[in-house]
N, C-alpha and C positions, 0 to 999 in steps of 0.2 A: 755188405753192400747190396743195395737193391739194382739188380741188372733186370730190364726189363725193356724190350724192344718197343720199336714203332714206325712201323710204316707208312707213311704221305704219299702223296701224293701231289704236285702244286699244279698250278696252271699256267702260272708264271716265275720268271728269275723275281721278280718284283715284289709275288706273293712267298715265294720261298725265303727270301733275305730278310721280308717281315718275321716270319716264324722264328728264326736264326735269331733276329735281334730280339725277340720277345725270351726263347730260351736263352741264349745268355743271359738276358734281366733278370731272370727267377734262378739264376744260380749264384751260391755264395763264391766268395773271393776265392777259397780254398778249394772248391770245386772247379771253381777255373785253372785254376795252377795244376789240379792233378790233370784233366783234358790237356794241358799244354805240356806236361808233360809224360804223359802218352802218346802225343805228335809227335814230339823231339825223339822220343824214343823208336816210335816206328820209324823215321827219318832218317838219323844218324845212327840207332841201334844201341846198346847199352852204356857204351861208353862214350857218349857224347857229351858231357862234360868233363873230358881230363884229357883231349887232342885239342886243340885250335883249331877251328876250322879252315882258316883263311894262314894257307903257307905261304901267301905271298901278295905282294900290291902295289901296283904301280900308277904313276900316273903319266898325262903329259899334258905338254902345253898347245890349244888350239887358237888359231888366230882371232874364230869368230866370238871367241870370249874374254878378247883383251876391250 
């Protein structure tokens, strides 16, 4: 695997979310799924697909959305 840094610098959130969306354009599917999961894993840490995340859930009922 080619690891190779790089450092930006932007001027803007505007011009930095451009870059962002141009580098995700130029990667394959599979290349995305390992980045996503390398998040997940720094996130929830190795075992984060064999716990549920969500122990619990509730809801209720508010007036201003009847």
């Amino acid at each position: 695997m080619n690891r190779t840094k790089e450092l930006r610098i932007f001027h803007s959130f505007e011009e930095e979310n451009t870059a962002e969306h141009r580098r995700l354009a130029r990667m394959s599917p599979e290349e995305r799924l390992r980045e996503l999961a390398v998040l997940q894993e720094r996130r929830w840490g190795r075992n984060w697909g064999k716990k549920p995340m969500i122990r619990c859930a509730s809801w209720e009922r508010v007036t201003w959305a009847d």
